[in-house]
DRENTORNU-761774 format. One record per residue (C-alpha): x, y, z; residue number from 0. Coordinates in Angstrom, 3 decimals. Layout:
# DRENTORNU-761774
+----------+----------+----------+-----+
|     east |    north |       up | pos |
+----------+----------+----------+-----+
|        X |        Y |        Z | NUM |
...
+----------+----------+----------+-----+
END
This chain:
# DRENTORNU-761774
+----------+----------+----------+-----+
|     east |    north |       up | pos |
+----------+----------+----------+-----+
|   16.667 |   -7.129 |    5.149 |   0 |
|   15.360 |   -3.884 |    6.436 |   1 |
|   12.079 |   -2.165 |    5.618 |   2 |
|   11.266 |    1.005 |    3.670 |   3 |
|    9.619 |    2.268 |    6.450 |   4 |
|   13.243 |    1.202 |    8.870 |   5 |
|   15.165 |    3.108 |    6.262 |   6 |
|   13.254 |    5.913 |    6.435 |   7 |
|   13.198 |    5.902 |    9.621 |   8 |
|   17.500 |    5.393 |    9.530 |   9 |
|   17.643 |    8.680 |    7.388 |  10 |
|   15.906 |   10.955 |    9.445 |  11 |
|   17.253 |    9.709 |   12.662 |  12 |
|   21.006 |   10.976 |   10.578 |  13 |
|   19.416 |   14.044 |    9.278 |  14 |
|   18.646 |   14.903 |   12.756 |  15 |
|   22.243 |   14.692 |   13.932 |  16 |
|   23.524 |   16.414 |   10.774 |  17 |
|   20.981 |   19.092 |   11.332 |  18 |
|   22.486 |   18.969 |   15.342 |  19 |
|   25.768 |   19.160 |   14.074 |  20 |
|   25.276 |   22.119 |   11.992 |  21 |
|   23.504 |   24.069 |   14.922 |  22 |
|   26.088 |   23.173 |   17.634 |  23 |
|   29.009 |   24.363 |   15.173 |  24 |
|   26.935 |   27.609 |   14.346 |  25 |
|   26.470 |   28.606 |   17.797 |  26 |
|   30.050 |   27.839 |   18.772 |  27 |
|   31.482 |   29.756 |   15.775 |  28 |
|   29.426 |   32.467 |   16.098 |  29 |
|   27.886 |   32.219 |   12.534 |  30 |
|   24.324 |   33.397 |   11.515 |  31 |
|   21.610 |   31.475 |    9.469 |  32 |
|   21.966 |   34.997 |    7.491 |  33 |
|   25.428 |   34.269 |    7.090 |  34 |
|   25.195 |   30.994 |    5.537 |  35 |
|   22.290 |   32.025 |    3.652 |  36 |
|   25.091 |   35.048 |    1.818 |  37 |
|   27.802 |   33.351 |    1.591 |  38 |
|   26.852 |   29.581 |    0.864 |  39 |
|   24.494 |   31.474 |   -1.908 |  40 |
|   21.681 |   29.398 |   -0.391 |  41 |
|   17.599 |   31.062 |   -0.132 |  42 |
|   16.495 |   31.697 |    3.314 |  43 |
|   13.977 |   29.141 |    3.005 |  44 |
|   16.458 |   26.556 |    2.252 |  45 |
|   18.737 |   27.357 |    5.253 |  46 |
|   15.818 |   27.973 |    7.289 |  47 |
|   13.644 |   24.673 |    6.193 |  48 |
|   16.722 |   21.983 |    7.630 |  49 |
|   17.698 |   24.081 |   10.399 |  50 |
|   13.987 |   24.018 |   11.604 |  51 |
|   13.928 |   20.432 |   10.376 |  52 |
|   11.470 |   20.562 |    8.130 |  53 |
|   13.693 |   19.285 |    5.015 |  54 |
|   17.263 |   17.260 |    4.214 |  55 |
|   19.594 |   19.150 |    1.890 |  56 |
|   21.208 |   17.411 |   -1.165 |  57 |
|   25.090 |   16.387 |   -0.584 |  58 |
|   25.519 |   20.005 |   -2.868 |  59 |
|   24.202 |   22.061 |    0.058 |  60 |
|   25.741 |   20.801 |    3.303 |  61 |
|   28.838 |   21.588 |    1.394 |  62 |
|   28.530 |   24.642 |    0.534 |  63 |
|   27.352 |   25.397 |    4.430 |  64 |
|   30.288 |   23.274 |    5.510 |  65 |
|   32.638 |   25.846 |    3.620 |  66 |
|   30.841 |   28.216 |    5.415 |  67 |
|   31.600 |   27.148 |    8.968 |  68 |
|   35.315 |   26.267 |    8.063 |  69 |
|   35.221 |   22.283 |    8.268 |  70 |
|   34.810 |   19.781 |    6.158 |  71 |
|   32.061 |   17.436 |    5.354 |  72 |
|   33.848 |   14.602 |    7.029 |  73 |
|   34.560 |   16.496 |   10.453 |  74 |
|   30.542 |   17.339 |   10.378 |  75 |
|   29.653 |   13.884 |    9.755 |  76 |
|   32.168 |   12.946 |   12.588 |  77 |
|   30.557 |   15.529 |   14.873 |  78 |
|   26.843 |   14.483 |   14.048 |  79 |
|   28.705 |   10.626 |   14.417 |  80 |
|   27.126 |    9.373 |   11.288 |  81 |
+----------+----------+----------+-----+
END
């Protein structure tokens, strides 16, 4: 049976690749933080907090910035390969 601290440890490891994921598919579609930020209706801070890494988004909020980048929440997992 795993630790808290091994599960904790899990999750961010997957956050990171998420966060990865998001990045590489920003860059490679051309889309701003500013643009998720507008049309995901997410704050600046929010946006700004996971991609610097500083916080995980609920479930809610990756999809709303998968919507933005045009996939879907399975192809980002599959990118991040979570």
């Amino acid at each position: 049976m795993k630790t808290k601290k091994e599960i904790e440890k899990n999750a961010g490891i997957k956050a990171d690749k998420i966060r990865l994921a998001v990045k590489l598919t920003m860059k490679c579609k051309k889309i701003s933080a500013y643009r998720i930020n507008k049309e995901a209706a997410l704050s600046r801070r929010t946006v700004g907090l996971f991609l610097a890494g500083r916080n995980s988004p609920r479930l809610e909020t990756i999809i709303k910035i998968c919507d933005v980048l045009g996939i879907t929440v399975e192809e980002l997992m599959e990118k991040a390969g979570v």
